[in-house]
C-alpha positions as CSV (number, residue, x, y, z in Angstrom):
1,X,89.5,129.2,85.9
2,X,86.6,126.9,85.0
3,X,85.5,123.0,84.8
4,X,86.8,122.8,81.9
5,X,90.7,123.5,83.2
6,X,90.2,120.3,85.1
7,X,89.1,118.4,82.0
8,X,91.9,119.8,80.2
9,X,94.5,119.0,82.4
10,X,92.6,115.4,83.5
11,X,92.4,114.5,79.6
12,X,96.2,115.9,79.2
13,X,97.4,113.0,81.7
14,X,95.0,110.0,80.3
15,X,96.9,111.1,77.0
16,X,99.9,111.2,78.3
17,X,99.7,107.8,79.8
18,X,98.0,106.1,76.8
19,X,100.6,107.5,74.6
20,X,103.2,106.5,76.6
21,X,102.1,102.8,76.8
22,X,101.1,102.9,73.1
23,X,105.3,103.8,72.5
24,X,106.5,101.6,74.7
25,X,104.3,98.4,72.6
26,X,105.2,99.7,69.2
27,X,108.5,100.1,69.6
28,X,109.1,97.4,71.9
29,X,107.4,94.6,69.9
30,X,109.5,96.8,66.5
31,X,112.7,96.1,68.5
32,X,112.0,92.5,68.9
33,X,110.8,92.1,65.0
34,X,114.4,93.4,64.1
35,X,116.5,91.2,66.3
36,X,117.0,93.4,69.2
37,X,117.7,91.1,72.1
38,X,114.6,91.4,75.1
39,X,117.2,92.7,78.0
40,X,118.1,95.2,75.7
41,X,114.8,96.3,74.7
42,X,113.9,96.5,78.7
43,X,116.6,98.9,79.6
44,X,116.2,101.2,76.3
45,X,112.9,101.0,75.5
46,X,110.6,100.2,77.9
47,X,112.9,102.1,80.9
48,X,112.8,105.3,79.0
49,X,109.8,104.7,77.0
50,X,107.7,105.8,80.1
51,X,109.6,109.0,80.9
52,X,108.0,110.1,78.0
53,X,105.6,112.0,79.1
54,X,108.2,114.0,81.1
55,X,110.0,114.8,77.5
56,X,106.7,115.7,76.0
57,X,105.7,118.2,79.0
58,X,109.3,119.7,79.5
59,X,110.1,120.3,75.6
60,X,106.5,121.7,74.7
61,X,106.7,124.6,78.0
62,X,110.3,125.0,77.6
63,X,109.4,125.8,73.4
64,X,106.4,128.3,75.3
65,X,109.3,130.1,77.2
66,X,107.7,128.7,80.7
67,X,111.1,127.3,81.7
68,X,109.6,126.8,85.2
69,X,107.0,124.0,84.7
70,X,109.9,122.5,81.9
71,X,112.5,122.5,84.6
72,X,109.7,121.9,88.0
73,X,108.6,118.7,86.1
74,X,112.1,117.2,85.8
75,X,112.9,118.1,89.5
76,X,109.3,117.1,91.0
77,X,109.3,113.7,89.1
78,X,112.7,112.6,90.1
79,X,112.0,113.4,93.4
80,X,108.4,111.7,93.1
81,X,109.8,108.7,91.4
82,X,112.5,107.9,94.3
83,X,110.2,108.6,97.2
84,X,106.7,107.9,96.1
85,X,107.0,105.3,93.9
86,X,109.9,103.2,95.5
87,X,108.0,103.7,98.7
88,X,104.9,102.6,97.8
89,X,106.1,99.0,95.7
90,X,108.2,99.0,99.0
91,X,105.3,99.0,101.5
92,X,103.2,96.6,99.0
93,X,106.7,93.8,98.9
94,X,110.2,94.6,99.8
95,X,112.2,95.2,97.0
96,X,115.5,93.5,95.7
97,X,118.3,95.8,94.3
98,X,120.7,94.0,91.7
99,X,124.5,94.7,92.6
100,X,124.9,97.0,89.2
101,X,122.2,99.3,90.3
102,X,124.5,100.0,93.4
103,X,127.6,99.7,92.2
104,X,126.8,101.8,88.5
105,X,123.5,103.1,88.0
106,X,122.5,104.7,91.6
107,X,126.1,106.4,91.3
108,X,125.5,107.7,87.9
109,X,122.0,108.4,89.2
110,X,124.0,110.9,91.9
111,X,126.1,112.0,89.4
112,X,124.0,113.3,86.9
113,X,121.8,115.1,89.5
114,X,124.9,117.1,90.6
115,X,126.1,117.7,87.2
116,X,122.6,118.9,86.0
117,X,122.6,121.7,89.4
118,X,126.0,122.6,88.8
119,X,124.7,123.8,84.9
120,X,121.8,125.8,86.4
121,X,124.1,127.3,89.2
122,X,123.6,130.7,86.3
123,X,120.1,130.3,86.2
124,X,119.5,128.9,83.2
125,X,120.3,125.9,80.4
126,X,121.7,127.1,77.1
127,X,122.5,124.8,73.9
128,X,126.0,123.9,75.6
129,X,124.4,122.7,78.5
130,X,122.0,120.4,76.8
131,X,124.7,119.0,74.3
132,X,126.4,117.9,77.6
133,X,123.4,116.3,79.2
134,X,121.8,114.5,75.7
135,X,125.8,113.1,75.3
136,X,125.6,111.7,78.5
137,X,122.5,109.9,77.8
138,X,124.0,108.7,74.4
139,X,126.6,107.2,76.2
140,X,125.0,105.2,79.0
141,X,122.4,103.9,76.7
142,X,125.3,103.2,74.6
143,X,126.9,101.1,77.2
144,X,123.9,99.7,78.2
145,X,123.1,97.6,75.0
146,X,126.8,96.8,74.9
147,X,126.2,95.5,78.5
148,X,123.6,93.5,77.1
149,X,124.1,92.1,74.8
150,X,127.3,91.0,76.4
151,X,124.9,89.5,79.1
152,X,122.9,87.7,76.3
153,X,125.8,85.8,74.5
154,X,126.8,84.4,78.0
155,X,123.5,83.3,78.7
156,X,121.9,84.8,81.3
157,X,118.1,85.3,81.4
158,X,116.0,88.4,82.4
159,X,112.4,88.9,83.1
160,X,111.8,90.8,79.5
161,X,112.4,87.4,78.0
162,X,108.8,86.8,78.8
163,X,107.2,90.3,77.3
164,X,109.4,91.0,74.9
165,X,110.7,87.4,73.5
166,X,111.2,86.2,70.0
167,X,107.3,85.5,68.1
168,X,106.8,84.8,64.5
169,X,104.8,87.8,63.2
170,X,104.1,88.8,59.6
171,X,103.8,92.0,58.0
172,X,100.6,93.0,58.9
173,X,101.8,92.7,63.0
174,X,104.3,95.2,61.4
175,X,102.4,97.5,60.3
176,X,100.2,97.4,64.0
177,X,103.8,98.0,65.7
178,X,104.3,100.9,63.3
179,X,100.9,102.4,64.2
180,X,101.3,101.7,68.0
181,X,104.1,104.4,67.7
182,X,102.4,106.9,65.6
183,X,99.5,106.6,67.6
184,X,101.9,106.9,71.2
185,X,103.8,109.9,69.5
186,X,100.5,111.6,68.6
187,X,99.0,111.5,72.1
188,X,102.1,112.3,73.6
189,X,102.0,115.6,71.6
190,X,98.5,116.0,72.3
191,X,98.1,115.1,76.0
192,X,101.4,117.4,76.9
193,X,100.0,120.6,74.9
194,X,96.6,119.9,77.1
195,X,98.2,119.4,80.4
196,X,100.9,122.6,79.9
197,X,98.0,124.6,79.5
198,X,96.0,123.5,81.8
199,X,98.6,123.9,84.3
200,X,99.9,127.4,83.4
201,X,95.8,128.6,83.5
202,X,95.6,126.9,87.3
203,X,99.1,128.4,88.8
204,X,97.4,131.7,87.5
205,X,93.8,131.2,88.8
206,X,95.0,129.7,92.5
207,X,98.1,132.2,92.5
208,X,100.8,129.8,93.0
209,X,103.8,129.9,90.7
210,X,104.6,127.9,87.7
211,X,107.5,125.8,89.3
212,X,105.0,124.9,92.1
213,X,102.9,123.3,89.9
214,X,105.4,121.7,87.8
215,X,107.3,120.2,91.0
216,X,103.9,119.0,92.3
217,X,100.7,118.1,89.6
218,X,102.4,117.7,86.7
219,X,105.4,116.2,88.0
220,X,103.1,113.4,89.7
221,X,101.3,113.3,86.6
222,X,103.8,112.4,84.0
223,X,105.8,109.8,86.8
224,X,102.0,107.9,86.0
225,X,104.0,105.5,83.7
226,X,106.6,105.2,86.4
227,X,104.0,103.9,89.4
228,X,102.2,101.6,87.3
229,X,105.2,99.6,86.0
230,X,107.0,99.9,89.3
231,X,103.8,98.6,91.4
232,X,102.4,96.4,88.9
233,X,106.3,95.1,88.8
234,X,105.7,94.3,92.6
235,X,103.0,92.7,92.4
236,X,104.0,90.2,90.1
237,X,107.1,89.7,91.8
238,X,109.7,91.4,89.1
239,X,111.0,93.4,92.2
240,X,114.3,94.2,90.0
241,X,112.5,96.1,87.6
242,X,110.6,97.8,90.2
243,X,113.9,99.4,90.9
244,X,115.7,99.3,87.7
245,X,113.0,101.6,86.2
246,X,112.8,104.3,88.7
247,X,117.2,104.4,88.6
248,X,116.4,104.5,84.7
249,X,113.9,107.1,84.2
250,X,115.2,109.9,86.3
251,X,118.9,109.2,84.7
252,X,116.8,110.2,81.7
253,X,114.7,112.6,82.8
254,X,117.9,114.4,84.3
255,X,120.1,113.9,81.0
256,X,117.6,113.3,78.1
257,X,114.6,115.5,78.8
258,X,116.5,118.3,80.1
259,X,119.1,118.1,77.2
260,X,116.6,117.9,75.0
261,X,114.4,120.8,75.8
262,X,117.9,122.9,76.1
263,X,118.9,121.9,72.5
264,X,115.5,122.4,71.0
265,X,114.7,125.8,72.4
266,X,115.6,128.9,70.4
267,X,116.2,130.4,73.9
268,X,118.0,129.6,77.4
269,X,115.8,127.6,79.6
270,X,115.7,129.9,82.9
271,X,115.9,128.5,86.5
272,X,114.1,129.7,89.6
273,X,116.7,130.5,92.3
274,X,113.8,129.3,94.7
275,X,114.8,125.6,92.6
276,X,118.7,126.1,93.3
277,X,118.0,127.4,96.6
278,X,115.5,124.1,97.8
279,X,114.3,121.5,94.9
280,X,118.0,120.9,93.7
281,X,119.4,120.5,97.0
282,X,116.1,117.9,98.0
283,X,116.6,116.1,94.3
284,X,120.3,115.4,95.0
285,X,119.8,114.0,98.7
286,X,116.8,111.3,98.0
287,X,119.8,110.6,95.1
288,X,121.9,109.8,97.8
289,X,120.0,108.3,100.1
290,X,119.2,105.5,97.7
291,X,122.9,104.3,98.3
292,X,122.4,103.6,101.9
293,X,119.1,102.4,101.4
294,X,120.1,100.0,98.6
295,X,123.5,98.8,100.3
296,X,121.4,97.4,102.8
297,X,120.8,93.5,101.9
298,X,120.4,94.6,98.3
299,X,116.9,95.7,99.1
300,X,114.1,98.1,100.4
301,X,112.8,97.3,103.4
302,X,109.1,97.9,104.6
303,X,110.1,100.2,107.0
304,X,112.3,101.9,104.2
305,X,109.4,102.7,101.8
306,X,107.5,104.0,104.5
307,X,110.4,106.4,105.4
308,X,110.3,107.6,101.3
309,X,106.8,107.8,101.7
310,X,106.8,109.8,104.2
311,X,109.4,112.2,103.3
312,X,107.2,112.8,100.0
313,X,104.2,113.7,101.8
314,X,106.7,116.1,104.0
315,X,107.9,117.6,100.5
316,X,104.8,117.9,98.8
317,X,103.5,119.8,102.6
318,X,106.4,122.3,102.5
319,X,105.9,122.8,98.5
320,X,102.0,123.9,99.3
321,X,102.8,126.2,102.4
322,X,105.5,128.1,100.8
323,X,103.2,128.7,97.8
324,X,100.2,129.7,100.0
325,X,102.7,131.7,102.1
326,X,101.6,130.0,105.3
327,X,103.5,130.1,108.5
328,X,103.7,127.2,109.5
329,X,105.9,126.5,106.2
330,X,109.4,128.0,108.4
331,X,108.4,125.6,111.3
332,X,108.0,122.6,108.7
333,X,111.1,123.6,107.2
334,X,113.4,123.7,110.6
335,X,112.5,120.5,111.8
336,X,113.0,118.9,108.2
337,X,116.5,120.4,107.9
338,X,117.7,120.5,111.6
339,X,115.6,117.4,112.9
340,X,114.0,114.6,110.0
341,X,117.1,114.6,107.9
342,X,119.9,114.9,110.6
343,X,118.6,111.9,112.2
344,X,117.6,109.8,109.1
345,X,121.0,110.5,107.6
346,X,122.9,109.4,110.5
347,X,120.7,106.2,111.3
348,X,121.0,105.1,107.7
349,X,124.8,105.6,107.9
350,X,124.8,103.1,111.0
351,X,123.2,101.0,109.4
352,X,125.4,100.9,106.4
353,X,128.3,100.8,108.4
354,X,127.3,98.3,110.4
355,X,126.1,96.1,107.0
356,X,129.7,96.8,105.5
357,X,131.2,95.6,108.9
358,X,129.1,92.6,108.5
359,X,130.5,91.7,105.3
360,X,134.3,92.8,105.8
């Protein structure tokens, strides 16, 4: 391993970022030169348009036969984006949650995280499995711009109205969209053949195993997308989208990016049984713990963020011990399972139940 592994994989992530933003404004701002109403373009484009670099990363190692960092990146970003990302725009300004988040979206968020471990229960995704994951994706993108566009004819207004709104533009703002998205696919391309590489050569040189590293650096480096829009969301006071985007991307980082890199590969995608055994389990419970959370006065608390926040930095602990084979990773890992979780599951079911009494 030498300096220039860093640079690689440092480069592969500023590419990865730029290319993702460079999509997003190309095709956005080609959406809206066609008709496409804003509130569509926000939960198609824009929502999935930064899980980008998660499709990029996945399909490229999956295509190199290193199934673990395809399959570690999906797993460590879901994980990241629920418990990192939500926790951090939570401690900078609670967070509202809209009632089809909870009532839709979080479910479907749950569901497709137990549907996508039931398919690697064999160890690995074949063509079947990622024709069933890409057609679920089809179909709840397809419902979304029906539910939009349903939404725009009665009326209602949305916070893309602003971004993404009607302009006059001529041909040659055209032609700018058009090269916005060349530009965003070619430094998608680039920036995820830099960062695979990278990672593969620093797993090797530091001894830790491929999924490691996909479930920790490149995981957090392809969710960058994800924490800018969700903080910078918070900031300016668009807490829904905060939110919205997270539930967004990892519905199609679960269903699109794995389905994709199962369908494109000319072989089965294999799955660690250290994954089924740990990463799966841990991806479907922050899943579920965003009901709770959510339930509670539509929103995320201070004291709520801190909680994901601190659960990450637990996660992201026990994913470095067991990979340096410390001992202190079987002591970290009983009080996680018997203690932390015990105790936060049954507080946040009080307080649910107690919320639902409320309302009854």
């Amino acid at each position: 391993m030498t300096l220039m592994t860093f640079v690689y994989l440092i480069a592969g992530l500023a590419l990865l970022v730029a290319g993702a933003e460079a999509l997003v404004r190309g095709a956005a701002r080609l959406a809206a030169r066609f008709g496409i109403p804003p509130l569509v373009i926000g939960l198609t484009v824009v929502a999935f348009g930064t899980s980008a670099p998660e499709m990029a990363v996945s399909v490229q190692s999956a295509s190199n036969g290193q199934g673990d960092i395809a399959v570690g990146n999906v797993l460590g970003s879901n994980i990241f984006n629920v418990l990192m990302i939500l926790g951090l725009s939570a401690l900078v300004i609670p967070l509202t949650v809209s009632r089809q988040l909870i009532r839709l979206d979080v479910p479907l968020m749950i569901g497709a995280s137990l549907l996508a471990w039931l398919l690697a229960i064999d160890q690995h995704y074949g063509r079947l499995d990622g024709i069933l994951l890409f057609a679920g994706i089809v179909a709840y993108t397809a419902f979304q711009v029906r539910s939009g566009l349903n939404a725009k004819t009665n009326g209602e207004s949305n916070e893309f109205e602003v971004e993404y709104g009607g302009r006059p533009e001529g041909r040659l703002a055209l032609l700018g969209h058009l090269g916005f998205v060349v530009l965003g696919l070619a430094l998608l391309v680039w920036g995820s053949s830099l960062l695979v590489d990278a990672a593969v050569t620093l797993a090797r040189a530091l001894g830790l195993s491929e999924l490691v590293i996909g479930l920790t650096i490149v995981a957090a480096g392809t969710s960058l997308p994800e924490l800018a829009t969700s903080v910078m969301a918070a900031l300016k006071g668009e807490r829904d989208i905060a939110v919205g985007n997270i539930v967004g991307s990892n519905l199609f980082n679960l269903l699109a990016v794995l389905g994709l890199a199962a369908l494109v590969t000319p072989a089965p995608i294999s799955v660690s049984p250290n994954a089924l055994a740990f990463d799966y389990p841990v991806m479907v419970a922050v899943a579920v713990a965003c009901l709770p959370i959510f339930f509670t006065g539509y929103r995320i608390n201070r004291w709520e963020g801190l909680l994901f926040f601190g659960y990450y930095l637990a996660y992201a602990a026990y994913q470095v011990l067991f990979a340096t084979g410390a001992s202190a990773v079987a002591l970290l890992h009983t009080a996680l399972v018997w203690y932390a979780l015990p105790l936060t599951a049954l507080t946040l079911l009080v307080i649910a139940a107690r919320e639902w009494q409320r309302r009854s």
